[in-house]
C-alpha positions in Angstrom: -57.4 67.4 -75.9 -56.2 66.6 -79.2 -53.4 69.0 -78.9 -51.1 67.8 -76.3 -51.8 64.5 -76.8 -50.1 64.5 -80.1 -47.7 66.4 -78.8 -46.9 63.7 -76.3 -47.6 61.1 -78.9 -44.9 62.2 -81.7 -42.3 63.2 -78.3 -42.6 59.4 -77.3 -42.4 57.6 -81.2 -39.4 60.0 -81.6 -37.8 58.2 -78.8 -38.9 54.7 -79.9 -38.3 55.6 -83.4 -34.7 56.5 -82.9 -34.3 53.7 -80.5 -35.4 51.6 -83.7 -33.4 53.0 -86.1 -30.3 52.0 -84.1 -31.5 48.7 -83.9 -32.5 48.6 -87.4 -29.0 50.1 -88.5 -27.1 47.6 -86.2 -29.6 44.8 -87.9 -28.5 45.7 -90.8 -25.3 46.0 -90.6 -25.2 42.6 -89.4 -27.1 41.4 -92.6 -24.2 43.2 -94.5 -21.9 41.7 -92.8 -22.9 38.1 -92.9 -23.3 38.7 -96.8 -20.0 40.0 -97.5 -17.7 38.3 -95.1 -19.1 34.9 -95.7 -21.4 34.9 -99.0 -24.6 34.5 -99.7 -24.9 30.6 -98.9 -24.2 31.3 -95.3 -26.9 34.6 -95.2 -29.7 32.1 -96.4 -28.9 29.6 -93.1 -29.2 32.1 -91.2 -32.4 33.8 -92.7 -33.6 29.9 -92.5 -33.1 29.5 -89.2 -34.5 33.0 -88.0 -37.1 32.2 -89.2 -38.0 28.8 -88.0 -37.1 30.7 -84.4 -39.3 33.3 -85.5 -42.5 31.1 -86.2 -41.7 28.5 -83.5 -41.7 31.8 -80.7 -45.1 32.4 -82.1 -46.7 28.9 -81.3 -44.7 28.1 -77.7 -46.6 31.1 -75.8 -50.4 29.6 -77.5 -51.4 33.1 -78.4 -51.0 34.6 -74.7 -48.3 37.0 -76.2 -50.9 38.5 -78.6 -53.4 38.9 -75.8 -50.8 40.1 -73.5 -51.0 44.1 -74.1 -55.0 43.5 -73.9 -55.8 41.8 -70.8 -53.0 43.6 -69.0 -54.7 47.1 -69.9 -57.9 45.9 -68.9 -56.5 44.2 -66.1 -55.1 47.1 -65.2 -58.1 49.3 -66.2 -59.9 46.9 -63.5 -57.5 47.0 -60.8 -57.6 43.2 -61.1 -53.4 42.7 -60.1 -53.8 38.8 -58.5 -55.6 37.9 -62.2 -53.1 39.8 -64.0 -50.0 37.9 -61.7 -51.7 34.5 -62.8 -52.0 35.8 -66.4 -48.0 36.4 -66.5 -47.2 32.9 -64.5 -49.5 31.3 -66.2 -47.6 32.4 -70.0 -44.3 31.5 -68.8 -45.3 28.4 -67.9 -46.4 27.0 -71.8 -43.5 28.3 -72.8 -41.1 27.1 -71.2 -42.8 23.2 -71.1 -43.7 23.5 -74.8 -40.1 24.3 -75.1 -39.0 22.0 -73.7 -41.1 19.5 -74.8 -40.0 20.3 -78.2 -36.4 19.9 -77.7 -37.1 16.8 -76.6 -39.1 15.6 -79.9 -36.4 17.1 -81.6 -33.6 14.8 -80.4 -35.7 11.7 -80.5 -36.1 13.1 -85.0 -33.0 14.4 -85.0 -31.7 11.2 -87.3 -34.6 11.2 -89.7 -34.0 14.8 -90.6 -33.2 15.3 -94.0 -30.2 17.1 -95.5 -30.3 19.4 -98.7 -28.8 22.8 -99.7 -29.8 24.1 -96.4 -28.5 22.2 -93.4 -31.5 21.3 -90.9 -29.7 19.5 -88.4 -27.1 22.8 -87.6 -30.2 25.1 -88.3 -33.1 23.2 -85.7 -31.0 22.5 -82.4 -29.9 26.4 -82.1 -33.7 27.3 -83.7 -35.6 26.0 -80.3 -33.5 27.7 -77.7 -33.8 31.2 -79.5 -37.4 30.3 -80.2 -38.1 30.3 -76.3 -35.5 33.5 -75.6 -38.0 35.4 -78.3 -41.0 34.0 -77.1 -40.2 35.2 -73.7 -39.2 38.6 -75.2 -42.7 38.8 -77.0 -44.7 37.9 -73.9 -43.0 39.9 -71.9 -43.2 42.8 -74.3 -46.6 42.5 -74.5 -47.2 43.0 -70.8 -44.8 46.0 -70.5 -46.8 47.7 -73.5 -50.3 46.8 -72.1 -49.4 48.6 -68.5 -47.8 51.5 -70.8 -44.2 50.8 -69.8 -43.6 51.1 -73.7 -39.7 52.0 -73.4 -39.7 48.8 -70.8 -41.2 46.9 -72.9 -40.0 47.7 -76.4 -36.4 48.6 -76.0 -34.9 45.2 -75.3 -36.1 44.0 -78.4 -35.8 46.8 -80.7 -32.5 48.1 -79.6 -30.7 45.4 -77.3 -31.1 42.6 -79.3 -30.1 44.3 -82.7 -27.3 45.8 -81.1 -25.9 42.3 -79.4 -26.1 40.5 -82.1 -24.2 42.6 -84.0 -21.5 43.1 -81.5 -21.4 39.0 -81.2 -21.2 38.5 -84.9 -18.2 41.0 -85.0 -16.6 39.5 -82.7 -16.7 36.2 -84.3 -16.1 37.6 -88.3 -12.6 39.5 -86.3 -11.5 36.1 -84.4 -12.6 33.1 -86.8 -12.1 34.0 -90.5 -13.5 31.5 -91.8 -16.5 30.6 -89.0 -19.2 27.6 -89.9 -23.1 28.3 -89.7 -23.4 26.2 -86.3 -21.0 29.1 -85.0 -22.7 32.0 -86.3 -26.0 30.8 -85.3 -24.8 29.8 -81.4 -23.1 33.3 -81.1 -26.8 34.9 -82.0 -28.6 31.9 -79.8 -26.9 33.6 -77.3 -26.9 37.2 -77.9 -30.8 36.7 -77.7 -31.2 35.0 -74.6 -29.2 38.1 -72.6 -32.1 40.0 -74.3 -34.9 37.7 -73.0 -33.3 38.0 -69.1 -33.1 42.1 -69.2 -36.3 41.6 -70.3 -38.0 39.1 -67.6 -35.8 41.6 -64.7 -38.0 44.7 -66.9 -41.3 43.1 -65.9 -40.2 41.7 -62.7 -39.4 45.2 -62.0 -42.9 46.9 -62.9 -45.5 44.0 -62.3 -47.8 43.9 -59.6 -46.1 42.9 -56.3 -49.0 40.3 -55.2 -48.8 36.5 -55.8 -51.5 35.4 -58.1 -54.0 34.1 -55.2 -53.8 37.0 -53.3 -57.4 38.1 -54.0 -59.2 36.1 -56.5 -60.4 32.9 -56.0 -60.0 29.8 -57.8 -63.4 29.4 -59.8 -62.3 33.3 -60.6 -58.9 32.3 -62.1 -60.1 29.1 -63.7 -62.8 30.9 -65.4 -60.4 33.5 -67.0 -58.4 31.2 -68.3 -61.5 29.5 -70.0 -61.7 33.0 -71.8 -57.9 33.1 -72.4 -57.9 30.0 -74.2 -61.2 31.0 -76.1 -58.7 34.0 -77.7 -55.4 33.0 -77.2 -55.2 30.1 -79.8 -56.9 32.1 -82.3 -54.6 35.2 -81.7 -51.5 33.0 -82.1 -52.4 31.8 -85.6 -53.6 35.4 -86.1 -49.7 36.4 -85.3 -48.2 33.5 -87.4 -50.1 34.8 -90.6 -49.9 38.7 -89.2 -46.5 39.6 -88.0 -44.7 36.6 -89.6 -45.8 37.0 -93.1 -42.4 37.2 -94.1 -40.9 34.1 -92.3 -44.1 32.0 -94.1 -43.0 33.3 -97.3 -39.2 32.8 -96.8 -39.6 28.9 -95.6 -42.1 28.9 -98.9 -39.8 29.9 -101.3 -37.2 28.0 -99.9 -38.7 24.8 -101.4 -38.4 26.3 -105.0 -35.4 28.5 -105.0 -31.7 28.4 -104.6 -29.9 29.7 -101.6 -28.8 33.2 -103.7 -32.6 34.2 -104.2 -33.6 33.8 -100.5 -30.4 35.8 -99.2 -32.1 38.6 -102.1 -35.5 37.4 -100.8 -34.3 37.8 -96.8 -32.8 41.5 -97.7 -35.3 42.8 -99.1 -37.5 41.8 -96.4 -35.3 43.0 -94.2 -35.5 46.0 -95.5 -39.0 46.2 -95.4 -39.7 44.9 -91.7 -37.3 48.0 -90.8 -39.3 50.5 -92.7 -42.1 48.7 -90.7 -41.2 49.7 -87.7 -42.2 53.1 -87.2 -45.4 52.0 -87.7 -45.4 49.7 -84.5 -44.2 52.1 -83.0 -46.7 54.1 -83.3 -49.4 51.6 -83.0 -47.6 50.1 -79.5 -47.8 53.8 -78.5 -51.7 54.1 -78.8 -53.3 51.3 -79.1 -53.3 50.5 -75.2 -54.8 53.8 -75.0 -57.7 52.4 -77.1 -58.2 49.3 -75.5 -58.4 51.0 -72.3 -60.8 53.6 -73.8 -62.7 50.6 -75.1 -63.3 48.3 -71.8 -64.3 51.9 -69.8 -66.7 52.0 -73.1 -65.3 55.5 -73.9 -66.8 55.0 -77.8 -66.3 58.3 -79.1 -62.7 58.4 -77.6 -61.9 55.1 -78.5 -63.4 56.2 -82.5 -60.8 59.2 -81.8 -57.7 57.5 -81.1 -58.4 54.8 -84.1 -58.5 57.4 -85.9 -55.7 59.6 -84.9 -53.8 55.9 -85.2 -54.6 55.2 -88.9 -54.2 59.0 -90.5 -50.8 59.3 -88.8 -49.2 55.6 -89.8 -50.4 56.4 -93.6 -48.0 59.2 -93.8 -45.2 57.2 -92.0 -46.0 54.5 -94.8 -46.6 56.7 -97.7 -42.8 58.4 -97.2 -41.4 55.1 -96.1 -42.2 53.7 -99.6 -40.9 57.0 -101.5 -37.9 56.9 -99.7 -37.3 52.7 -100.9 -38.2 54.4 -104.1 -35.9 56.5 -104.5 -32.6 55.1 -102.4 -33.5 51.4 -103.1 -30.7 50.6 -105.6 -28.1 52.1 -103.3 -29.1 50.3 -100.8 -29.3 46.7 -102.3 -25.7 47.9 -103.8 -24.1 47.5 -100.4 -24.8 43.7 -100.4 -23.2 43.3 -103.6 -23.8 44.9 -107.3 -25.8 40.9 -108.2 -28.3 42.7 -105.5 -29.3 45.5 -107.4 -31.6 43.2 -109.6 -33.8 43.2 -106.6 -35.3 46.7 -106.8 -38.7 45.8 -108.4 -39.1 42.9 -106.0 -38.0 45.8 -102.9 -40.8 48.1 -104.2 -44.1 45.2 -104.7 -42.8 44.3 -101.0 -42.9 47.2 -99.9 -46.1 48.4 -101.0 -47.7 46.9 -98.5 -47.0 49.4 -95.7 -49.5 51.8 -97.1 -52.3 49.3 -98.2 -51.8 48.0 -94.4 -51.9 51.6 -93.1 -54.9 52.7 -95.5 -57.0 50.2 -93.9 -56.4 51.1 -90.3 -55.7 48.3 -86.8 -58.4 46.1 -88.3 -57.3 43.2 -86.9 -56.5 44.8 -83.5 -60.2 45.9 -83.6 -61.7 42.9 -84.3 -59.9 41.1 -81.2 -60.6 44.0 -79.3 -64.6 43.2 -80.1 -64.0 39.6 -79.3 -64.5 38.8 -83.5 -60.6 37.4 -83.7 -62.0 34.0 -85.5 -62.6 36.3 -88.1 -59.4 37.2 -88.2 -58.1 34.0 -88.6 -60.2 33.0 -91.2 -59.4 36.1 -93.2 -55.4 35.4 -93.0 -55.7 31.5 -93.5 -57.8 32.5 -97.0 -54.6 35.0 -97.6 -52.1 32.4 -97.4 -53.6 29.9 -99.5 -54.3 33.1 -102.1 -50.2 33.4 -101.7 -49.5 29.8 -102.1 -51.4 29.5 -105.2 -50.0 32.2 -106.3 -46.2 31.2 -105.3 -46.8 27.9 -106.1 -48.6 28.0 -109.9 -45.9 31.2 -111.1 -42.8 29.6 -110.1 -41.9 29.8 -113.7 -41.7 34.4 -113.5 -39.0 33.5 -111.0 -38.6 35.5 -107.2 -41.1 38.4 -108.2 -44.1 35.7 -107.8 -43.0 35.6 -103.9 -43.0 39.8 -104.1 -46.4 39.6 -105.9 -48.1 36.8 -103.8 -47.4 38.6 -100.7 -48.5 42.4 -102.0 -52.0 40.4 -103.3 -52.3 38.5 -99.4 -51.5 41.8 -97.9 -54.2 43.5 -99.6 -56.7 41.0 -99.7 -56.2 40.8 -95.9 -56.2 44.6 -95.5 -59.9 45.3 -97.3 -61.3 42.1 -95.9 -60.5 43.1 -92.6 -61.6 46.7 -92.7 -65.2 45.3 -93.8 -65.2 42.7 -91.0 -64.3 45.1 -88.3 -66.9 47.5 -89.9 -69.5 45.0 -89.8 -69.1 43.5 -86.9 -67.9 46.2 -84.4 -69.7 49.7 -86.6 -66.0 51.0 -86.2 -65.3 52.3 -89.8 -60.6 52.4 -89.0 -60.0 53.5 -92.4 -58.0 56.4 -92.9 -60.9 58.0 -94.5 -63.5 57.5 -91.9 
């Protein structure tokens, strides 16, 4: 059994994979290009502002596009298609009025915001629109992925995106010489909501074809989305600390750092979010296949595929960091030779691919089991660990953001593996 589904695993992550290495070469070639054709000052607005987007896209869908892979494969699994169709209206909903509602707020603060080295009031009013265009992208994603339309739901954000904003930025660097941050960051505003509509006509295309009434009744519908908002909430803090890690730690050392570090800080985070995704891939690729294995209560298959999950990422990560190793000063080069300083920080970020892959999907796990509060409370203790640590070695300069993040990654890592070991008796670490 084992057999050809590997061999259809590695066929589909070669497809991903090479779908994401174009859209990790077109992201950064865009990176290169913002730093050399208009300087460091104007590569830390923009990592500012991607990742205010970044965060804010996490917090307009309430958590429903970390659920969304889940209840869509168990949906699915279920044959419930009316409960699913409320499930997808019902996302798009929050986040289009929380986004809206938030531009509102905005222009009603927009006066008291204050001005510094990084300018707030360019960075915010293009921040909100791309924060719905990725939170859209995200939900959506996440839907695709849970009713294993993987290419559907990956490819518009891994590939289309990278590769528009690239052509977009071009296009402005050849016709305005000298272009202003509001510009740059309009041209991207806009290159990412093209992305978000392919992506809403990809679902469209692949949903269930029933409105969301057609056969559950209203006490049904109300009662699921009691149990939506008794996850969702959780998993969107859980994907705030989780996937955007980075983003936390870039707005962080933004208030103790000048605009040079962070575009260092931004690259080499870069750099490491690209290494990173092979192993989403990977995981996107089988971890439906486990949460469907879990809700038909297939244990030992569902123990398998963990399993299979964690051994294989560990490799990915293990020559992903040898690799940054070896080709890291070369790379950093490119931006400029006052990069190159930025190997040792590279290499402490980037150690956490294999402490996350050594551990196994922990935190997939525990929401899986229903036991995602304790994922919360594991990532918010991480953070503050970080914080302190950020905040009480600001004197050691940008390595203290390198270290505070490899000591939160690996506290999260081991105290996540015990939870999910405890609580669910599923041992995911690579030498279970």
């Amino acid at each position: 059994m084992i057999g050809p589904q590997l061999q259809r695993l590695f066929s589909q992550m070669m497809l991903l994979t090479s779908a994401r290495v174009a859209g990790s070469i077109c992201v950064f070639v865009t990176t290169l290009m913002i730093t050399r054709l208009c300087g460091p000052q104007m590569l830390a607005q923009y990592s500012l502002y991607l990742a205010i987007a970044s965060l804010l896209s996490v917090l307009l869908p309430c958590g429903f596009q970390a659920i969304g892979s889940m209840m869509a494969a168990e949906y699915q699994e279920q044959s419930r298609k009316a409960v699913l169709a409320h499930f997808i209206a019902y996302g798009r909903k929050l986040i289009l009025f929380l986004g809206i509602g938030l531009g509102g707020a905005l222009l009603l603060l927009m006066p008291l915001i204050p001005q510094g080295d990084y300018n707030l009031s360019q960075i915010l009013p293009f921040a909100i629109p791309t924060a719905i265009g990725m939170a859209f992208i995200y939900f959506h994603g996440s839907i695709l992925i849970g009713l294993q339309h993987q290419f559907a739901g990956q490819l518009p954000e891994i590939l289309l995106r990278p590769v528009l904003v690239l052509l977009v930025v071009a296009i402005l660097a050849l016709t305005v010489p000298e272009a202003q941050s509001w510009q740059l960051i309009l041209v991207i505003t806009s290159a990412i909501s093209i992305a978000a509509l392919v992506q809403w006509r990809a679902l469209q295309a692949r949903k269930p074809h029933t409105a969301p009434q057609a056969d559950s009744s209203k006490q049904e519908r109300v009662k699921e989305r009691k149990g939506w908002w008794k996850m969702a909430p959780s998993w969107s803090l859980i994907t705030l600390m989780w996937d955007y890690f980075i983003e936390l730690h870039i707005l962080l050392a933004s208030l103790f750092f000048l605009p040079f570090e962070i575009a260092l800080l931004h690259i080499c985070f870069r750099i490491r979010q690209l290494a990173g995704f092979g192993m989403k891939a990977l995981y996107s690729l089988l971890m439906p296949k486990i949460f469907s294995a879990n809700a038909a209560h297939k244990n030992d298959e569902t123990k398998q595929l963990i399993r299979l999950a964690t051994r294989v990422t560990l490799v990915y990560a293990l020559a992903a960091w040898i690799s940054i190793a070896l080709l890291g000063p070369y790379i950093l080069g490119l931006f400029g030779d006052d990069f190159r300083n930025g190997q040792t920080i590279l290499l402490i970020i980037m150690a956490t691919l294999p402490i996350r892959a050594l551990f196994g999907p922990a935190p997939a796990i525990l929401g899986m089991k229903r036991n995602h509060r304790w994922v919360v409370l594991i990532l918010a203790a991480s953070l503050l660990l970080s914080i302190a640590l950020i905040a009480g070695g600001v004197q050691y300069g940008l390595t203290i953001v390198a270290i505070g993040y490899l000591a939160a990654t690996a506290f999260t890592a081991i105290a996540m593996w015990a939870s999910a070991k405890h609580k669910s008796g599923i041992n995911c670490a690579v030498w279970a």
